[in-house]
KOLLO-578511 format. One line per field, with one value per residue (C-alpha): x, y, z; residue number from 1. Coordinates in Angstrom, 3 decimals, m for minus. Example, Ala and Ser with C-alpha at 12.3 -4.5 7.8 and 13.67 -1.06 7.14 Angstrom:
BEGIN
east	c(12.300 | 13.670)
north	c(m4.500 | m1.060)
up	c(7.800 | 7.140)
lodo	c(1 | 2)
END
This chain:
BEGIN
east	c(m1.288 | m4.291 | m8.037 | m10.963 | m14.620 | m17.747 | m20.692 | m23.797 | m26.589 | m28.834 | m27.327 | m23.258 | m20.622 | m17.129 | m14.082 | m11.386 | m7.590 | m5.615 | m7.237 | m4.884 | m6.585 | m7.547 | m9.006 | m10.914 | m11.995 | m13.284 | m14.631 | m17.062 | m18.529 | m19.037 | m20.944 | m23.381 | m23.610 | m23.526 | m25.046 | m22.179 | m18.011 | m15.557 | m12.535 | m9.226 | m5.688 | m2.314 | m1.546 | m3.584 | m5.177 | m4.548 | m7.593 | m5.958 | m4.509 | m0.701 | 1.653 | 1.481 | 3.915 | 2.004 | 2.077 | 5.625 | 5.274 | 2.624 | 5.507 | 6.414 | 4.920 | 1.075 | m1.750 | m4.810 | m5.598 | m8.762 | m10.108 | m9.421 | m10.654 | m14.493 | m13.964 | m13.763 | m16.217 | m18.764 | m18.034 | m18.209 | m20.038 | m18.652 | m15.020 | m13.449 | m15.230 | m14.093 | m10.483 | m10.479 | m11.964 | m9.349 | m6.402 | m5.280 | m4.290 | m5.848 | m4.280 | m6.106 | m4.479 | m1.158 | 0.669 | 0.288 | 2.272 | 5.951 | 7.274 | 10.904 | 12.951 | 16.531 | 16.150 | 13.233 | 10.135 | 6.819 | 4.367 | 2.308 | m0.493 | m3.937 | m7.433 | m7.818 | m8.221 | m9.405 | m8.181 | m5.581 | m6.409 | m2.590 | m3.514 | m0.591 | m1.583 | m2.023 | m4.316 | m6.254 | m6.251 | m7.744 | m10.693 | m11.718 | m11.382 | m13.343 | m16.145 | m16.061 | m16.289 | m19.653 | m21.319 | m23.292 | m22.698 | m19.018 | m16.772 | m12.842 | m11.363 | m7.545 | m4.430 | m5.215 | m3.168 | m4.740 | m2.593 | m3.361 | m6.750 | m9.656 | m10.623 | m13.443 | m12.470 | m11.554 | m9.774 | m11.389 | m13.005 | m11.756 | m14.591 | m12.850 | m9.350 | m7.959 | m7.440 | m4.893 | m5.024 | m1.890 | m1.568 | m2.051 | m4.123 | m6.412 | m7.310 | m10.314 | m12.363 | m13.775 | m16.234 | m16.894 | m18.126 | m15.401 | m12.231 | m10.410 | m6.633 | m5.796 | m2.145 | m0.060 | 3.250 | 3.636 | 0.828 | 1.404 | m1.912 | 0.082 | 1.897 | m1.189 | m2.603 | 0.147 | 0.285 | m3.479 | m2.684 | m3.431 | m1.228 | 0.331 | m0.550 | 2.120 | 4.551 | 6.347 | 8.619 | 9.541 | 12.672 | 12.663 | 15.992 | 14.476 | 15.823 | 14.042 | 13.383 | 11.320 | 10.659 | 8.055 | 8.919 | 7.291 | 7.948 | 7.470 | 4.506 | 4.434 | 7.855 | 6.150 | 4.546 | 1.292 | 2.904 | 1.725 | 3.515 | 7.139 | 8.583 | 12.363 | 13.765 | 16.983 | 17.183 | 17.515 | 21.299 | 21.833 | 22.072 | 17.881 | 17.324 | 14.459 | 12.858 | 9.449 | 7.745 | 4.476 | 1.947 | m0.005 | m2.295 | m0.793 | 1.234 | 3.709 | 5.522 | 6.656 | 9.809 | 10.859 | 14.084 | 14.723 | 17.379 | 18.714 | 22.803 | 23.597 | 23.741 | 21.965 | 19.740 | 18.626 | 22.240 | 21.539 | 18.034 | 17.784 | 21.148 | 21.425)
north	c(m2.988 | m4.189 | m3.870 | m4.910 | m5.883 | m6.210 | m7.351 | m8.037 | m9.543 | m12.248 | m10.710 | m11.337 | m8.956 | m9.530 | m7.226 | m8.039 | m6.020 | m5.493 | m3.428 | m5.391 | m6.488 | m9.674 | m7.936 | m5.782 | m8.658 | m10.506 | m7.468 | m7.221 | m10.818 | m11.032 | m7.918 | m9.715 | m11.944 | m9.515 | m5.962 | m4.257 | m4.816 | m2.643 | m2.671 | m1.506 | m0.137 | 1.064 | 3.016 | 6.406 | 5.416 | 7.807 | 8.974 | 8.548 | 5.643 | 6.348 | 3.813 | 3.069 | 1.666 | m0.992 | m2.530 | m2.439 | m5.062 | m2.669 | m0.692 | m3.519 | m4.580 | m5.970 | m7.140 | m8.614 | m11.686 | m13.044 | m15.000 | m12.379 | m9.371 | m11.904 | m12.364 | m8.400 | m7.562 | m9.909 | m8.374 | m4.699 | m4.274 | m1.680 | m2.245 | m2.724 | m0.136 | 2.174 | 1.293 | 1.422 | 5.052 | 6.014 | 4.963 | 1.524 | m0.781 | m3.720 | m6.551 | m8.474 | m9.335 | m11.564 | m8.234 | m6.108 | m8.979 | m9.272 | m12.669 | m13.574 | m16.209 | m16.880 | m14.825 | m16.472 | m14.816 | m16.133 | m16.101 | m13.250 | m13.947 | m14.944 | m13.859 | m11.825 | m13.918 | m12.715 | m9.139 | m8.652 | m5.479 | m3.709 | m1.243 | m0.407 | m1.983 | 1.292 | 2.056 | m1.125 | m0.766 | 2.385 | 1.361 | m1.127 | 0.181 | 3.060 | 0.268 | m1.338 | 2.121 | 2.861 | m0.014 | 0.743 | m1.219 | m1.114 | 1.597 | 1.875 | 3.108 | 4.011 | 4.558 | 2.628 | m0.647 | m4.121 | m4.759 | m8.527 | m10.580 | m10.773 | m13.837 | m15.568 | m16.244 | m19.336 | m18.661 | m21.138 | m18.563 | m15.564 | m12.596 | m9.566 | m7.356 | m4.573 | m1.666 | 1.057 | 4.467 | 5.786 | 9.045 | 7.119 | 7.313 | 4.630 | 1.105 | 0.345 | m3.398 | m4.287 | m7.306 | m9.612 | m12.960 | m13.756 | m11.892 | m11.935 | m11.110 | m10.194 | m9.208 | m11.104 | m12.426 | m9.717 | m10.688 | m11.594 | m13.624 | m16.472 | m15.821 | m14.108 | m17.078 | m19.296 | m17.114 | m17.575 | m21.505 | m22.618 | m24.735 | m23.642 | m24.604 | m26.994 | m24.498 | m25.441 | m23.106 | m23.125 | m21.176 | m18.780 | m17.587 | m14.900 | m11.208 | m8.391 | m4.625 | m2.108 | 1.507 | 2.968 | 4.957 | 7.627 | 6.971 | 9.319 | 8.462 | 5.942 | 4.184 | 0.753 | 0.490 | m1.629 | m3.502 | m3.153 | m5.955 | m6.346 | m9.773 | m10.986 | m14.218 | m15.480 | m18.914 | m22.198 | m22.422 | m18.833 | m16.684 | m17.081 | m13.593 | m11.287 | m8.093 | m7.036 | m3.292 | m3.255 | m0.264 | 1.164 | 4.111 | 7.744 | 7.228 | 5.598 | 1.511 | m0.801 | m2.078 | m5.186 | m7.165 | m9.837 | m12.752 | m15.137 | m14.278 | m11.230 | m9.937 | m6.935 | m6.865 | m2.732 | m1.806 | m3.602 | m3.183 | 0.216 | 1.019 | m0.891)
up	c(28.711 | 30.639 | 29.806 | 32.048 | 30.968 | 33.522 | 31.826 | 33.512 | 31.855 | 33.453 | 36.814 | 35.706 | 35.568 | 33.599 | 33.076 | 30.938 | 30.723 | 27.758 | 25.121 | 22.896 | 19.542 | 21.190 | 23.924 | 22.237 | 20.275 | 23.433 | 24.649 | 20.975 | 21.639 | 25.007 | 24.943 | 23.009 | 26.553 | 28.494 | 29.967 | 30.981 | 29.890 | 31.224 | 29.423 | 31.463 | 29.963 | 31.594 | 28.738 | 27.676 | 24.554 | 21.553 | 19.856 | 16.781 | 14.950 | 16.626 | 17.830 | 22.018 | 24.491 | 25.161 | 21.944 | 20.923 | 17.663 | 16.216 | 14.603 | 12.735 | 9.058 | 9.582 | 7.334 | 7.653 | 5.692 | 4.204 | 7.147 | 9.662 | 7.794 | 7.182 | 10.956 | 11.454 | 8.989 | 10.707 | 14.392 | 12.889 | 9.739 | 7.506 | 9.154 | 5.739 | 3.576 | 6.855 | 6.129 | 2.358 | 2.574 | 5.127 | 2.305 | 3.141 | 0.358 | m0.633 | m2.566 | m4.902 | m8.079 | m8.442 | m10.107 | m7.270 | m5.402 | m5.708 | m4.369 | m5.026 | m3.580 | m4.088 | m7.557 | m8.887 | m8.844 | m8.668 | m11.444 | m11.455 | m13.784 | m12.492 | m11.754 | m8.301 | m5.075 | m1.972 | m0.930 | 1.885 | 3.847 | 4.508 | 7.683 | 9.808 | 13.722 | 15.374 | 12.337 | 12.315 | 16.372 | 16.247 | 14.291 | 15.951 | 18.860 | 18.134 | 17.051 | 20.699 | 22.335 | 20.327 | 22.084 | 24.558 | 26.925 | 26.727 | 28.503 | 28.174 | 31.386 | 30.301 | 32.620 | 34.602 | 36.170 | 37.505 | 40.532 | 41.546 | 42.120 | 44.391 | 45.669 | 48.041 | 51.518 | 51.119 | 47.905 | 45.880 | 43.424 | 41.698 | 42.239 | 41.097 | 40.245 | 42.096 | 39.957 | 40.225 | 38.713 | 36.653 | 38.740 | 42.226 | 44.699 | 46.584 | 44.663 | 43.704 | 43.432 | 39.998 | 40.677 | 38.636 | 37.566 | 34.861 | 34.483 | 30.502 | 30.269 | 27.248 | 28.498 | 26.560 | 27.245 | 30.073 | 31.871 | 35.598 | 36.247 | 36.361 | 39.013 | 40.987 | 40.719 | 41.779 | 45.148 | 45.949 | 45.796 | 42.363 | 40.270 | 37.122 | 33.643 | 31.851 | 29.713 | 26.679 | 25.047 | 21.378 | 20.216 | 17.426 | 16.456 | 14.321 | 14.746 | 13.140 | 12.560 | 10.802 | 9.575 | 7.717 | 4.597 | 2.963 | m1.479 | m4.273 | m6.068 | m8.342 | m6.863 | m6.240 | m9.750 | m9.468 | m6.496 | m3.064 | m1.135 | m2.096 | m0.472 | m1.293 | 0.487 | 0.129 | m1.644 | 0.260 | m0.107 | 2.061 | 5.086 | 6.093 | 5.484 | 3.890 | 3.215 | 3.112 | 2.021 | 2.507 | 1.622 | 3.970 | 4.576 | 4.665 | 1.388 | 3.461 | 3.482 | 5.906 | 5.899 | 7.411 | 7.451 | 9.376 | 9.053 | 11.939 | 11.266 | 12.352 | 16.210 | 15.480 | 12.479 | 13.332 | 11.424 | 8.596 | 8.094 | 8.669 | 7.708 | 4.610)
lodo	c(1 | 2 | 3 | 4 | 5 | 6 | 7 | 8 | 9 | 10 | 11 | 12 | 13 | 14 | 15 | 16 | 17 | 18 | 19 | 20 | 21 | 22 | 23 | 24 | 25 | 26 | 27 | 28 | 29 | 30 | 31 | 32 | 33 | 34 | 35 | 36 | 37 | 38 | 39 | 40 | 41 | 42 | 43 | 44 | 45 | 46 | 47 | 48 | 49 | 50 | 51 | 52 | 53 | 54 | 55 | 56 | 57 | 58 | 59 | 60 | 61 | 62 | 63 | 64 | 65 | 66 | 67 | 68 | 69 | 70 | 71 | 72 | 73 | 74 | 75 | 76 | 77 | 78 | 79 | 80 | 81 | 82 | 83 | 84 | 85 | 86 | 87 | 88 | 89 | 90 | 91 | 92 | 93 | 94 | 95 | 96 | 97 | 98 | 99 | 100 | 101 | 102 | 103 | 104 | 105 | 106 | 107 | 108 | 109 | 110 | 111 | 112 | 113 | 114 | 115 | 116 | 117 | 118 | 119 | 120 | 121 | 122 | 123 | 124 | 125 | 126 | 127 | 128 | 129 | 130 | 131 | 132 | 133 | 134 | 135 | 136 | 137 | 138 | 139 | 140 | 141 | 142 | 143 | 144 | 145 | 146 | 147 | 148 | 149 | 150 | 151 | 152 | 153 | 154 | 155 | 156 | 157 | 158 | 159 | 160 | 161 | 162 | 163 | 164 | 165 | 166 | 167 | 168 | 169 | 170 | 171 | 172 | 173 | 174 | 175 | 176 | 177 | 178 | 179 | 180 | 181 | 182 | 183 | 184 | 185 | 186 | 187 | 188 | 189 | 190 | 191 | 192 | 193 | 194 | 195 | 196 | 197 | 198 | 199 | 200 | 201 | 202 | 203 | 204 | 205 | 206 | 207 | 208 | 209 | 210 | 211 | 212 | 213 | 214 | 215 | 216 | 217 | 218 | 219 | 220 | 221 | 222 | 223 | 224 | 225 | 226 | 227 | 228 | 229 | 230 | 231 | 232 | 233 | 234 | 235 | 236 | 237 | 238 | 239 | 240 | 241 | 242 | 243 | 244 | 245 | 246 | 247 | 248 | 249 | 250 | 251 | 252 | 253 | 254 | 255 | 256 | 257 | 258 | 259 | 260 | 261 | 262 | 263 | 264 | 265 | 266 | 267 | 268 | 269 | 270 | 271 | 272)
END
């Protein structure tokens, strides 16, 4: 997925790739900087809140927490009253929260706390990126593929990206003063900018031997009681293993298993 942004107020431009949620993100506060953002994606973009190769994790079980959904709300007032009227649940009191680890479940008396917001990613996506296309001085160009870096002369400055469209034909130069990728862990900037002379960054890699999988559900009414986030962890003396259901809009649930044991968690966690 890649997403470009030129903005140009005061006389600068900017692009950015990846209409990830971060990118879109970037794209929201930097328009306030500047005139113009282009935003540029390889994948087409669904007008409607459905899952997209380019974001492979968004089938799995997402919410949005406290901090993030003020952070949302403050980009894009209205966000959350826009996603409680489209159906997603919202988590506030301790009995709509099911915690249990290694048999013991956690107490679920208390007053209500801040609300977690339980959209499904293409859902949540959607919304905001309908948001950042309302701006006016923000356009989404979709299929569309950044193919390596522009550079002065002399190569001591980045200017620009060249763009490729998804059905071919000729490239095309996106200038700019400052470039955003929001790419992720697929992004090749890295190693564009390794072949134009620059040095790499320092990496350090921490690993996670954590294998899971998920499928949404669809539940006859009422089968979740008052609870709208289900979460059972084995105890400290087991197999590290786990299963979430979370609601989410659509009448449907997420559910996620995950454990670090067994060579292919999709049997078990779909098959179970």
């Amino acid at each position: 997925m890649q997403e470009g942004w030129e903005w140009g107020r005061s006389g600068r431009t900017r692009w950015c790739w990846a209409p990830s949620m971060g990118g879109l993100l970037a794209a929201r506060v930097l328009a306030d900087a500047y005139e113009r953002v282009t935003v540029v994606e390889r994948d087409p973009l669904p007008e409607s809140g459905s899952d997209r190769r380019g974001v492979p994790q968004g089938r799995h079980a997402h919410a949005l927490l406290p901090r993030g959904a003020q952070i949302l709300e403050g980009l894009f007032p209205g966000l959350l009253a826009g996603l409680v009227a489209g159906g997603v649940p919202v988590t506030r009191e301790p009995r709509e929260f099911w915690f249990s680890v290694g048999g013991h479940l956690l107490c679920r008396d208390g007053e209500a706390g801040e609300p977690v917001y339980q959209p499904s990613r293409p859902h949540l996506e959607h919304r905001v990126r309908s948001r950042v296309r309302a701006l006016p001085n923000v356009s989404v160009r979709d299929r569309c593929e950044v193919a390596g870096l522009v550079t002065t002369p002399v190569r001591d400055r980045v200017t620009g990206a060249r763009v490729l469209p998804a059905g071919g034909g000729a490239d095309e130069i996106l200038a700019a003063d400052l470039i955003v990728d929001a790419t992720g862990r697929g992004g090749r900037t890295t190693a564009w900018l390794k072949a134009i002379g620059y040095d790499l960054p320092a990496e350090e890699r921490v690993p996670v031997d954590v294998k899971y999988a998920s499928r949404y559900l669809r539940l006859r009414a009422g089968a979740l009681r008052d609870e709208k986030l289900v979460q059972v962890m084995a105890g400290p003396a087991d197999p590290p293993t786990g299963m979430v259901l979370v609601a989410k809009e659509g009448d449907r649930a997420a559910r996620h298993r995950g454990d670090t044991m067994t060579p292919d968690p999709c049997a078990r966690a779909i098959g179970a």
